[in-house]
C-alpha positions in Angstrom: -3.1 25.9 -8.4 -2.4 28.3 -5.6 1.0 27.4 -3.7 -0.5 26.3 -0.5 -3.1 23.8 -2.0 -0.2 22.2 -3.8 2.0 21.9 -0.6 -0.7 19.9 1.2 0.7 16.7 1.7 -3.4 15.4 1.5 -3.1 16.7 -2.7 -0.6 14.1 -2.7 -1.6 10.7 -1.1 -0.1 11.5 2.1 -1.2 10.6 5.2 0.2 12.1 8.4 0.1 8.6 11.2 1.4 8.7 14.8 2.2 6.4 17.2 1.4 7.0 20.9 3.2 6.5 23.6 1.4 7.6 26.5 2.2 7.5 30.2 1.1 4.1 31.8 -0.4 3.4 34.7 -1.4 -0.1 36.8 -5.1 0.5 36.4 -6.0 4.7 36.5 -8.4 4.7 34.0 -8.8 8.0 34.7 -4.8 8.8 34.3 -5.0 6.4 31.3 -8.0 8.8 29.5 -6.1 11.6 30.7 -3.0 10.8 29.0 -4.7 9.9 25.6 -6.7 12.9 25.6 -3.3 15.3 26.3 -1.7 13.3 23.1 -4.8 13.4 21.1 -4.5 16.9 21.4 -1.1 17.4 20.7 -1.5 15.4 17.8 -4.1 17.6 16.6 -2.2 20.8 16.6 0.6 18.5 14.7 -2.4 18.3 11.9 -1.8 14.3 12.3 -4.8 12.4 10.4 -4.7 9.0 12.4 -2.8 8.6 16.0 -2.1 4.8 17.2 -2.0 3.9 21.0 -0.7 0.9 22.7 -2.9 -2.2 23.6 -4.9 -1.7 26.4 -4.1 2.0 27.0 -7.2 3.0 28.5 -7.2 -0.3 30.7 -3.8 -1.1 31.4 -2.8 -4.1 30.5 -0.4 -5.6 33.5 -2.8 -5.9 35.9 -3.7 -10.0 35.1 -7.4 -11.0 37.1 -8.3 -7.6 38.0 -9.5 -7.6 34.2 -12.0 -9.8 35.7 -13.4 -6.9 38.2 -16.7 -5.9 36.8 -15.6 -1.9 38.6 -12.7 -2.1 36.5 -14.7 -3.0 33.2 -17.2 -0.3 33.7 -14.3 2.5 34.2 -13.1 1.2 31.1 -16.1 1.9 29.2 -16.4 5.3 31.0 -12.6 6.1 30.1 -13.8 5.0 26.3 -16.7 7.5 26.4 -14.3 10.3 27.9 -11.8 9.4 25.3 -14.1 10.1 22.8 -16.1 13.5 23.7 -13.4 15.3 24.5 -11.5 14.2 21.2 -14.6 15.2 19.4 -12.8 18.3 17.9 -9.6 16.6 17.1 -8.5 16.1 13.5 -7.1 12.6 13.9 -8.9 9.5 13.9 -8.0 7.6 17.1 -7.3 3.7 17.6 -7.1 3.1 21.4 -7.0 -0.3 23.4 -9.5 -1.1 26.1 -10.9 -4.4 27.5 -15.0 -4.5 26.4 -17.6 -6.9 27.4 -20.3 -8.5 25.0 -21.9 -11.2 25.3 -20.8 -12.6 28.8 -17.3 -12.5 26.5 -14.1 -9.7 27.8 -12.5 -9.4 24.7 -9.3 -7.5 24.4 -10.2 -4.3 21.8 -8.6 -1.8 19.5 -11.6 1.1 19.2 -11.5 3.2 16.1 -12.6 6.7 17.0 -13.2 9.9 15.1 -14.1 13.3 16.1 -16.2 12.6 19.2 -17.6 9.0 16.9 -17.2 5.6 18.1 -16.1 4.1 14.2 -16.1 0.6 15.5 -14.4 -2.0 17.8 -11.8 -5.0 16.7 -11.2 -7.4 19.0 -7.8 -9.2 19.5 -7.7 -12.7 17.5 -4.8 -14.4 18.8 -4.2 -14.7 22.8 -0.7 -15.8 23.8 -0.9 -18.2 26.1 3.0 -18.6 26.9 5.8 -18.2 28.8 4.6 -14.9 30.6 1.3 -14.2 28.7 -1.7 -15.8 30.6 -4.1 -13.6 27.9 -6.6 -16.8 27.6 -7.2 -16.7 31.2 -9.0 -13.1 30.8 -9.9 -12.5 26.9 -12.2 -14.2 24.5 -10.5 -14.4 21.1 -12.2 -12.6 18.6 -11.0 -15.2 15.6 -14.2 -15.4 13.2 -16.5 -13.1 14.5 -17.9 -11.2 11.9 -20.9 -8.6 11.1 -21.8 -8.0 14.9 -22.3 -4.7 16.7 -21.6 -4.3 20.4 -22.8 -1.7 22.6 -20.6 1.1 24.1 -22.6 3.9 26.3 -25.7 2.6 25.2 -25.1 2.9 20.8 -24.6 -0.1 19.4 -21.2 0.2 16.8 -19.9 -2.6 14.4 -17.9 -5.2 16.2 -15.6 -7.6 14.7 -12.4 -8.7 13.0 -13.8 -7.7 9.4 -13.5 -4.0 9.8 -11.7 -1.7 7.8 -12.2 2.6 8.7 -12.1 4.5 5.1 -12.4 8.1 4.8 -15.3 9.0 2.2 -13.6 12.5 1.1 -9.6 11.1 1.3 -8.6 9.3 -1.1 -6.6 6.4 0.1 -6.9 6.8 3.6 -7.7 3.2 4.7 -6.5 1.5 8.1 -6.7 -1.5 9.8 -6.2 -2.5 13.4 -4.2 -5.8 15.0 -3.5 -6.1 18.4 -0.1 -7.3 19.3 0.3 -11.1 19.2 -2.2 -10.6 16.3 1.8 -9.8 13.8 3.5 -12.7 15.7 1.3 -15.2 14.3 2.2 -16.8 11.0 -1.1 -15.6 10.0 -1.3 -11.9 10.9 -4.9 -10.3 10.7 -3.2 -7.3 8.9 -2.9 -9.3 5.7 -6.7 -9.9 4.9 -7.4 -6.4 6.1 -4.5 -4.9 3.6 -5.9 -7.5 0.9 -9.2 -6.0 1.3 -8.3 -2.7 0.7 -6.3 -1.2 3.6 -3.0 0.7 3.0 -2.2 1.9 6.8 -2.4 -1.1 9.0 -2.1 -1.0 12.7 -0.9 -2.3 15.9 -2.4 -1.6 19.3 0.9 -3.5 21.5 1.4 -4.1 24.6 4.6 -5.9 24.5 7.0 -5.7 27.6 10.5 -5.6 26.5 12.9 -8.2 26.6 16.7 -8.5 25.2 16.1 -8.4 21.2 12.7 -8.0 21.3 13.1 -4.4 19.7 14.7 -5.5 17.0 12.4 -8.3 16.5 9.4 -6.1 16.4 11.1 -3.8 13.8 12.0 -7.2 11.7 8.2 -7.6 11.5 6.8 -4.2 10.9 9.1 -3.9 8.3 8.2 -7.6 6.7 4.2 -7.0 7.0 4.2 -3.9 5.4 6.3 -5.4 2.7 4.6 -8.3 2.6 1.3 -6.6 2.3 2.2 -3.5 0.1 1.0 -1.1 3.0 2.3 1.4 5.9 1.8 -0.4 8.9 2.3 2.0 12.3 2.8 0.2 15.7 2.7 1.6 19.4 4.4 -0.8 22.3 3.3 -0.3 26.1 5.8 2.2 27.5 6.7 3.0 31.2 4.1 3.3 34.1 2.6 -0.1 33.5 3.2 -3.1 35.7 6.8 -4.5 36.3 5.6 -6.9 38.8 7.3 -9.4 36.7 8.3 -7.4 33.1 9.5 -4.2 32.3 8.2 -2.2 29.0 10.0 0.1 26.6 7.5 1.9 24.8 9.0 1.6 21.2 6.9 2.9 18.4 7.3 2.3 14.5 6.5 3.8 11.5 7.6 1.8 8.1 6.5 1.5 4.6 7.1 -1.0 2.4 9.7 -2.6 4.1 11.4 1.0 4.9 11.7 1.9 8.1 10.3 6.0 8.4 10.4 6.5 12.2 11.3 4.9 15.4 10.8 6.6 18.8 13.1 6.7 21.7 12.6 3.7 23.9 12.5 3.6 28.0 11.5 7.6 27.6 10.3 9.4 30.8 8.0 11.5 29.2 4.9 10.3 27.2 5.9 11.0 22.8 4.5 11.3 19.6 6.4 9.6 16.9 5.3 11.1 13.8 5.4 10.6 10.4 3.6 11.1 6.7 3.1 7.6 5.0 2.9 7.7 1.0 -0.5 6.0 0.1 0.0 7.0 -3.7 3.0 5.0 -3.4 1.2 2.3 -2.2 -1.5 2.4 -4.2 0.9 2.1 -7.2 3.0 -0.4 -5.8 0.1 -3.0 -5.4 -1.6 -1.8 -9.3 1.9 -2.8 -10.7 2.5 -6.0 -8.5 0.2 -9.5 -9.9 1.3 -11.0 -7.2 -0.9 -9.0 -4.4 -3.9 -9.2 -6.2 -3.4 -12.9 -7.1 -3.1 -13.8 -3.0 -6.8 -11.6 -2.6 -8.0 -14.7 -5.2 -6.2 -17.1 -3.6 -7.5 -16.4 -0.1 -11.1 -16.2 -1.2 -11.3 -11.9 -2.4 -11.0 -11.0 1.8 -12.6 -7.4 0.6 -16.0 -9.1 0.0 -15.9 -10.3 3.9 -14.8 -7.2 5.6 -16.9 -3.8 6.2 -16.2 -0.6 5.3 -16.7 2.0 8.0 -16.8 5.5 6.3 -16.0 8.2 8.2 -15.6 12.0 7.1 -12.1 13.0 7.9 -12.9 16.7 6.9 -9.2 17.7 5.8 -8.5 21.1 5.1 -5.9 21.0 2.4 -3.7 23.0 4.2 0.0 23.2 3.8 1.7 21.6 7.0 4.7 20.8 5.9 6.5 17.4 5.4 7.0 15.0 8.5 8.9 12.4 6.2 12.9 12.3 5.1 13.1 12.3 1.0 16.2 11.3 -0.6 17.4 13.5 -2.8 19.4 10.7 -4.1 17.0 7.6 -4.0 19.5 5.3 -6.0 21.8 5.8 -3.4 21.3 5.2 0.6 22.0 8.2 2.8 23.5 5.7 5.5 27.2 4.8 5.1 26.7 1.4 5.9 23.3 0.6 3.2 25.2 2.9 0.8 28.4 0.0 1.1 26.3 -2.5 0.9 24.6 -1.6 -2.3 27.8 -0.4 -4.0 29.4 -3.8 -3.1 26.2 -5.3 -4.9 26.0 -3.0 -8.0 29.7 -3.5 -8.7 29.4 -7.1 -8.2 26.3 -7.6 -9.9 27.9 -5.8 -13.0 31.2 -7.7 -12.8 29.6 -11.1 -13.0 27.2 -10.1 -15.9 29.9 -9.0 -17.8 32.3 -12.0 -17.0 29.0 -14.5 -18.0 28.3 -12.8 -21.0 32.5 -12.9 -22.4 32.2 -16.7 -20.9 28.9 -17.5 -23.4 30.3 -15.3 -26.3 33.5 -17.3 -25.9 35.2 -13.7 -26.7 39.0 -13.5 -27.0 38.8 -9.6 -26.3 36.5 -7.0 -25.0 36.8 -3.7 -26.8 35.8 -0.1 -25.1 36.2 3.4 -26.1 37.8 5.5 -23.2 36.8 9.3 -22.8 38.1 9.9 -19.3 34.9 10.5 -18.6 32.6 9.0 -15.9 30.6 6.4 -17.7 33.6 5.0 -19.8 35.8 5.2 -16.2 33.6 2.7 -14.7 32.5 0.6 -17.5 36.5 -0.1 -17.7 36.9 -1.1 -14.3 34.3 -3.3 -14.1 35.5 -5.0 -17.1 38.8 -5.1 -15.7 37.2 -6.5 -12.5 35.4 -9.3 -14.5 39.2 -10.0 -16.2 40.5 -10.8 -12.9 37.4 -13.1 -11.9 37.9 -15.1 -15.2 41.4 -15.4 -14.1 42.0 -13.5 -17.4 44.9 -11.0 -18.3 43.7 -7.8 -18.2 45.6 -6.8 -21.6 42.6 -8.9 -23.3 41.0 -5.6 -22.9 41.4 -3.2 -26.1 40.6 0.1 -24.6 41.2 2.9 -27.2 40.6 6.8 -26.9 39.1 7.7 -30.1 40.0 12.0 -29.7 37.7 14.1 -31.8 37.3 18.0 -32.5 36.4 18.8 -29.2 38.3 16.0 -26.9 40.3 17.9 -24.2 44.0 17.3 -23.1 42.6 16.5 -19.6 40.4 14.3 -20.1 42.6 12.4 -23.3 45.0 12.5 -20.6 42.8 10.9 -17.5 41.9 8.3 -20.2 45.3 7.3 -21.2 46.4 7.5 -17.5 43.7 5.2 -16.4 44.8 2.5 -19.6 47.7 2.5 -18.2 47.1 1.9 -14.7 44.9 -0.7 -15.4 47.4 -2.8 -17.4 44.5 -3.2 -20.4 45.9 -2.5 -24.1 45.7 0.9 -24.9 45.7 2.4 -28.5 44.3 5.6 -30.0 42.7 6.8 -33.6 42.2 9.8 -34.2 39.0 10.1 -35.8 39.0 14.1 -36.9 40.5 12.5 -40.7 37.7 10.5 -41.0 35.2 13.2 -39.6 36.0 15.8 -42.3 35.9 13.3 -45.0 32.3 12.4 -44.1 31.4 16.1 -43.2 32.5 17.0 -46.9 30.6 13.7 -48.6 27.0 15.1 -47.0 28.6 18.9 -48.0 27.9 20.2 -43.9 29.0 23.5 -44.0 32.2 22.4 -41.0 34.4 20.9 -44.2 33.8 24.3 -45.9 35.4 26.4 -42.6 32.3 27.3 -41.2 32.0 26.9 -37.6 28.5 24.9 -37.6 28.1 22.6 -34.7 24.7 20.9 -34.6 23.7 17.7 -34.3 25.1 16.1 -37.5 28.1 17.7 -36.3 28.3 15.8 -33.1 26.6 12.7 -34.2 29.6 12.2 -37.3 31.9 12.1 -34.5 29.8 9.8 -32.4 29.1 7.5 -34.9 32.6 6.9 -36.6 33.8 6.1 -33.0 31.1 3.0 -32.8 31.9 1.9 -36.6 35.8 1.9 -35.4 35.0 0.0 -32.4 32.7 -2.8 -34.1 34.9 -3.3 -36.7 38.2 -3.4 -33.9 35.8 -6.4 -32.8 35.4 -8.0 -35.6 39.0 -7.6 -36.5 40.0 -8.7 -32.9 37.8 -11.3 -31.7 36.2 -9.4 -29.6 32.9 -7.7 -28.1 32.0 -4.0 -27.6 31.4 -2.8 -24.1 28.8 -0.3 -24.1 29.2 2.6 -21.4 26.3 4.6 -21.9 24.2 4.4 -18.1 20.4 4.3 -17.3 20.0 7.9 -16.8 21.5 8.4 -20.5 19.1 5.8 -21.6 16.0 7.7 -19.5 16.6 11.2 -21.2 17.6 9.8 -25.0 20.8 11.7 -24.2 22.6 8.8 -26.1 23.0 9.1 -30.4 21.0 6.7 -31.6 23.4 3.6 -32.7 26.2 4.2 -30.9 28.3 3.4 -28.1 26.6 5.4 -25.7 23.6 3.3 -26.9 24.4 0.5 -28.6 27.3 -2.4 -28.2 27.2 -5.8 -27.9 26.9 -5.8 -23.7 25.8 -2.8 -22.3 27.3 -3.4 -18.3 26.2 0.4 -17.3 22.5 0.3 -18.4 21.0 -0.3 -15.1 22.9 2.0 -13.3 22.0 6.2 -13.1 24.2 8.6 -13.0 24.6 9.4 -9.6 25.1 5.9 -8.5 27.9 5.5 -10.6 29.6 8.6 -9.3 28.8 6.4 -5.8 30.4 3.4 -7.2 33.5 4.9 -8.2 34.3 6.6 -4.8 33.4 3.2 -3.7 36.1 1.3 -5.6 38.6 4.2 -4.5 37.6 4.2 -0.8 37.7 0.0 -0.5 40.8 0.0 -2.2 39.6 -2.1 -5.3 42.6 -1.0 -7.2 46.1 0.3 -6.5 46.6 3.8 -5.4 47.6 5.0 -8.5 44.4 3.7 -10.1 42.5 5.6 -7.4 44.6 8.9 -8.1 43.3 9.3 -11.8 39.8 7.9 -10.4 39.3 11.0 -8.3 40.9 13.4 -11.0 37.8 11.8 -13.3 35.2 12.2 -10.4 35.8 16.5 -10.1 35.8 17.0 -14.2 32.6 18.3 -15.8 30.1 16.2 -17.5 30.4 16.5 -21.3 30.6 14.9 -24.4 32.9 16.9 -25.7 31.8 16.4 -29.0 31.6 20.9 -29.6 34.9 23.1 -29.1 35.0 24.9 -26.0 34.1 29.0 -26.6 35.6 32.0 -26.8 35.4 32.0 -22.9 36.9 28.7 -22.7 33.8 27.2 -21.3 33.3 23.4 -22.5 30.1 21.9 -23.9 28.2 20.9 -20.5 25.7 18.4 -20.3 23.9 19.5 -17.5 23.0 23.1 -18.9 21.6 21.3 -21.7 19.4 18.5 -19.9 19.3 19.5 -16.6 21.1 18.6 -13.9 22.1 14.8 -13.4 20.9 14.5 -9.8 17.4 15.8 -10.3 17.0 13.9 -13.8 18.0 11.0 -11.6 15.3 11.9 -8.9 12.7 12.4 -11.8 13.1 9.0 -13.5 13.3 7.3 -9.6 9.5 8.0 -9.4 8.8 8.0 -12.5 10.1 4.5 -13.4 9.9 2.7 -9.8 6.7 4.2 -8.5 4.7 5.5 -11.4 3.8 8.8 -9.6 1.9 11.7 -10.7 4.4 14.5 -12.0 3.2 16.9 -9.8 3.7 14.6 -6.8 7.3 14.2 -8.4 7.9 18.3 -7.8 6.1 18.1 -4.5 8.9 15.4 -3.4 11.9 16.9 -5.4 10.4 20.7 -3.4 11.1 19.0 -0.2 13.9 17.2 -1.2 16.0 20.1 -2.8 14.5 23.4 -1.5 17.0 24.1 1.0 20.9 23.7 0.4 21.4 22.4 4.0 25.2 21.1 3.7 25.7 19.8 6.8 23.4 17.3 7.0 25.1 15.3 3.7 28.7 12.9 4.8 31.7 14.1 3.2 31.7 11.5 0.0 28.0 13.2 -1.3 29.1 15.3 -4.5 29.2 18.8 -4.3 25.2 18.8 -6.2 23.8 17.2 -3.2 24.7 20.7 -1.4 22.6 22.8 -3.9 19.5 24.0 -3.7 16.6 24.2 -6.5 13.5 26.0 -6.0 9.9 25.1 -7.1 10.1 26.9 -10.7 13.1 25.4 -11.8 12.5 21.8 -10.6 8.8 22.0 -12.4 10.7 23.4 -15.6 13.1 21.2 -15.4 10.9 18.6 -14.7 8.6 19.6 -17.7 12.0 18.7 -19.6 12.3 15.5 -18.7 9.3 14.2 -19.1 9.5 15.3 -22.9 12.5 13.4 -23.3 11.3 10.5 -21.6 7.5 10.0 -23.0 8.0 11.7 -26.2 11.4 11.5 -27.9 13.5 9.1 -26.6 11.7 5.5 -26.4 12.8 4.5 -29.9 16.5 4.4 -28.4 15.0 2.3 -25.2 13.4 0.0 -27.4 16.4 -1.0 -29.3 18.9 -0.9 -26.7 21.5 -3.8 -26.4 21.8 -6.5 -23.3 23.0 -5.3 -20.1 22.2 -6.6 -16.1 19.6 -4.6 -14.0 21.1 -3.5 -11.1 18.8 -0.9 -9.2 15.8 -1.7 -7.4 14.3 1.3 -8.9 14.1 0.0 -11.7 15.4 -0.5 -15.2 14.1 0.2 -19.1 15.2 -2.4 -20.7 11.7 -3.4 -23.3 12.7 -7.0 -22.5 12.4 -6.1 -18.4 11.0 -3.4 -16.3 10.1 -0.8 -19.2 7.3 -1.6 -22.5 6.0 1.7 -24.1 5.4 2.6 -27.4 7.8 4.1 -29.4 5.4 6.7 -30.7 4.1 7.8 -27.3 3.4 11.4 -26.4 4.1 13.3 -23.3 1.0 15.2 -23.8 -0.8 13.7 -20.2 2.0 14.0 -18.3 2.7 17.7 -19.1 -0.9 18.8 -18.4 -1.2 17.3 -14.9 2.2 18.9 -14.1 0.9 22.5 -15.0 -2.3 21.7 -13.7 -1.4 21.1 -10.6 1.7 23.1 -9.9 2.0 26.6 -9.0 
């Protein structure tokens, strides 16, 4: 695939939406056309596919009986017809708001248009007819009217509230239209029209502005389009209309799935374009994975056998026009300081009281953990010794020993012992080298004859004598083994089977990645969960390599790093985010990680980021390492998954656990995923 092709967000499932917020008037239906034309353009040259205006845009909508005037409803139609021929070389399909007559009815309108093509008209279903909306005085509601046409400039184009616009060569590129008061209602129009098949659903506001009226219009774009698995784009009246007796702000959204993607400045002077690419693949996965969604289509009588699809042919070039959408290159972990404390506060505490319920049901007298100084067994510790505390429990029921092997450094034996002892648990250590060479000599490995041979059944003697100690310690001690090993271990089989790192009797870290528990820990340090001397050797742990230290360092005194091996933690974790969540095509996966990691921009990441969130990879080595990943996942490493021990789920994103979020067969190849990433990657 040539480059450019594959950095077209439209390759994807990417949809590029807008929401308008022209310059309002009190009645210039000319000004009004004026102004939607000017932003239909700009839109264009912003390669935006679909462009959202306020209700009543071409009308005006604060101008109460003169909705009534029969001059004011023909310049309506006439600003339509304007609208529309000269948008008719425009990209973007158009929803504007305009006030239509049929049938000795006004009804209050969103209009689909589309290169210079009326699409179809929806009229508004429910009027408010409160406190300072008089809508019923005007407007007929457009509440069951179904299969009808209207004319507009003398064409007759579907009318109704069962539309849906679909382009016939874009895959996924589905929208609906609502009309302000339409989301308000317990009932909103949006949900049959995302039942029947839309994924971007719309609404055409007016909306004057009141004291907490922005923030409840973001609570309900972000609920609908979680509610109904979709994007859902919505465009508020701005300045210029009407403040005879309200005032208007012009605030335009953009969210997905609950997420918020854009909001535009509010009480602007100038007319904006708030812009933003929504993911339909996502979508499209979200609601194939989630019963529930098709379940409510049966329940409310399959709404996609009511409504119409309007085909239109969008025409998309495929071109490369960058990415109008922020991607996380850590999407575990918030980028906001205030969501990323929040979710740490939950993690940790959703791993404390696991652990606590689990030594309540086992009625255990001790837990018993193997300390490395390294990160996973750091934070396995203190949550357990977090749990101790809860159960009003003495923290020396913990039996933490470092077990030091061939390759165990002073530093980190040190960190390890320091931390025991900061901590108050029980701290012992066995040194399991003894034991090491008496097995390596029963199997005759080449080590226990002097020669300096360190593969796998090198490391994996080590590995395993350090779970048969800590079993039997159990069984000797009354007690269960904490398991440390952590999801992204789990995801990339980088665990020996059998062991610690993948077997124990409660495994508290295997719903958290990596990079979250790198988050958790500065989390503990920076809200002062432990003493300051705890949080001393804490941030010693944080800045020390990754390894397993399970080979002696070189001749250059370089250690055995994990991440040279496997790849680097932060995109593995970015990998098995889309992979595990959203089911996404790999090639989608390297599009996202491409914009995510393709420039090392250190300024915009706060101060507690790792140093990893400042790199930057390019295309060839996230597909390669990519390629790597999904090898380990599909092909090699389900067997360990499949017999992995208890342990809480803790990310939203997902968990692999054959009991929860992950089934796959144990035998599985890689063989589909590999193609369509080198199919469709540079």
């Amino acid at each position: 695939m040539k480059p450019s092709a594959f950095a077209s967000i439209h390759r994807h499932g990417l949809i590029r939406v807008a929401a308008a917020t022209p310059l309002a008037s009190v009645g210039d239906t000319v000004a009004n056309a004026g102004a939607a034309i000017a932003l239909a353009k700009q839109a264009d040259g912003e390669a935006v596919d679909l462009v959202v205006f306020p209700e009543l845009n071409l009308s005006s909508y604060a101008i109460d009986d003169l909705h009534l005037q029969a001059a004011h409803q023909r310049a309506s139609e006439a600003a339509l017809l304007r609208v529309a021929q000269e948008t008719a070389k425009t990209r973007a399909a158009l929803l504007v708001g305009a006030a239509l007559v049929r049938n000795g009815r006004l009804y209050n309108c969103a209009v689909a248009l589309h290169r210079g093509r009326i699409l179809g008209v929806v009229p508004k279903t429910f009027l408010p007819n409160y406190r300072e909306y008089y809508e019923k005085r005007w407007f007929a509601s457009g509440m069951g009217l179904s299969g009808l046409s209207i004319d507009v400039g003398g064409e007759a184009v579907p009318f109704g509230t069962d539309l849906i616009f679909a382009a016939r060569d874009l895959a996924h590129f589905t929208f609906h239209a609502e009309i302000c008061e339409d989301y308000w209602a317990p009932t909103p129009p949006s949900t049959a029209g995302a039942l029947a098949g839309a994924l971007i659903c719309c609404n055409l506001s007016a909306s004057n502005i009141v004291i907490g009226k922005a923030r409840e219009r973001a609570m309900l774009a972000a609920s609908q389009s979680a509610r109904a698995v979709c994007a859902y784009v919505y465009s508020a009246s701005g300045p210029g209309e009407s403040t005879t007796e309200v005032a208007w702000d012009g605030q335009g959204l953009i969210h997905e799935l609950g997420e918020q993607l854009a909001e535009s400045q509010r009480f602007g002077e100038a007319a904006e374009l708030l812009i933003a690419d929504v993911d339909t693949g996502r979508l499209i996965q979200e609601r194939l994975r989630m019963g529930t969604f098709n379940d409510a289509a049966i329940a409310s009588g399959h709404p996609e056998t009511r409504f119409r699809r309007i085909g239109f042919d969008h025409q998309p070039d495929f071109a490369d026009v960058g990415l109008r959408r922020a991607i996380r290159r850590f999407p575990f972990v918030p980028n906001a300081p205030e969501k990323r404390d929040a979710d740490c506060f939950e993690a940790f505490n959703i791993q404390v009281e696991a652990l606590a319920k689990r030594l309540t049901a086992a009625k255990a007298d001790r837990i018993v953990i193997g300390v490395s100084g390294g990160l996973d067994s750091t934070h396995a510790l203190i949550v357990a010794a977090k749990a101790m505390d809860r159960l009003d429990r003495s923290r020396s029921d913990i039996l933490a020993f470092t077990l030091p092997g061939f390759a165990t450094g002073d530093d980190t034996k040190a960190n390890a012992w320091a931390l025991m002892k900061a901590l108050g648990v029980t701290g012992e250590e066995i040194d399991i080298r003894p034991a090491a060479r008496r097995m390596l000599e029963d199997i005759a490995h080449p080590f226990a004859e002097g020669e300096p041979t360190y593969d796998v059944t090198f490391e994996n003697v080590q590995a395993g004598l350090r779970t048969d100690y800590l079993f039997r310690l159990a069984n000797q001690r009354g007690g269960i083994v904490l398991g440390t090993g952590d999801l992204s271990e789990m995801a990339l089989g980088w665990c020996t089977y059998g062991v610690g790192d993948q077997m124990s009797h409660y495994a508290v870290n295997v719903g958290v990645p990596k990079t979250l528990i790198q988050f958790l820990i500065r989390w503990c340090v920076r809200t002062d969960q432990y003493d300051a001397a705890t949080d001393a050797i804490l941030e010693r742990i944080l800045a020390t390599e990754i390894s397993p230290e399970l080979v002696p360092a070189g001749a250059d005194g370089a250690i055995q790093s994990t991440e040279s091996i496997i790849g680097p933690y932060a995109l593995n974790d970015f990998f098995a985010h889309y992979v595990i969540r959203h089911g996404m095509a790999p090639s989608t996966i390297a599009f996202l990680a491409w914009h995510a990691w393709r420039d090392d921009e250190a300024g915009r990441w706060p101060e507690d980021f790792p140093v990893a969130a400042r790199t930057a990879y390019d295309l060839p080595t996230i597909v390669a390492w990519l390629e790597k990943f999904l090898v380990r996942f599909f092909a090699t490493s389900q067997f360990k998954r499949s017999a992995m021990p208890n342990g809480p789920k803790v990310s939203a994103g997902g968990a692999l656990s054959p009991r929860g979020d992950w089934r796959a067969p144990s035998d599985g190849i890689a063989g589909p995923w590999i193609d369509e990433l080198r199919r469709n990657t540079p």
